[in-house]
N, C-alpha and C positions, 0 to 999 in steps of 0.2 A: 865526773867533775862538772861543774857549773862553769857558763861559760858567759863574761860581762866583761862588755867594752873589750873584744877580743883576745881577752886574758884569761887561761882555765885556772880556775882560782880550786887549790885544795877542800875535799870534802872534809876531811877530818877534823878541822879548825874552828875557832870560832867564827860568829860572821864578821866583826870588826878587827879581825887579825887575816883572815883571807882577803877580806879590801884591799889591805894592804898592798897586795902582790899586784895591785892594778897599780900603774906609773901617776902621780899625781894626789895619789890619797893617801895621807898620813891616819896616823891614830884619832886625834878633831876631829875631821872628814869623815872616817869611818864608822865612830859613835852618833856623828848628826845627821848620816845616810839610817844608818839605824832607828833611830827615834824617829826621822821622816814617815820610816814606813812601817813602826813601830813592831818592830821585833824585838826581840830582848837581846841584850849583847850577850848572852851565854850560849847562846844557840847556837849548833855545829850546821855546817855548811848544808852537809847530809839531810838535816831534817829540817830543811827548806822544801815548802810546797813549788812550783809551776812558779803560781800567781806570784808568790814571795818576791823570786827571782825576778821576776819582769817588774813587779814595784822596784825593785834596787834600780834595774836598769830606766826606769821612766824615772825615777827621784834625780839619777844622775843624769839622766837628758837634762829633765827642768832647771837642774844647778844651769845650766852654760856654759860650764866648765869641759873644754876638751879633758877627754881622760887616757886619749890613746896613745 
């Protein structure tokens, strides 16, 4: 499991459906986190790189948005 904004977000999902499961992020949020760090919304969780992951988590610093 990947682990953002202290929430182990399911592999098996997509990446704008496992966002979800962090408290604060809807479906809008999830798709504009997505295009930030331009990943394709089809992408399963699993076949995120490293670097991927820690782009979602820097995209979500930059918002200023508490996500915890």
């Amino acid at each position: 499991m990947a682990r953002i904004a202290g929430v182990n977000i399911p592999t098996g999902k997509r990446v704008p459906i496992a966002l979800q499961y962090i408290h604060g992020i809807g479906n809008d949020i999830a798709h504009k986190i997505c295009e930030a760090v331009k990943i394709e919304p089809s992408r399963r969780v699993n076949e995120l790189s490293d670097a991927e992951v820690l782009a979602i988590r820097d995209a979500m610093d930059a918002s200023g948005v508490d996500f915890a």
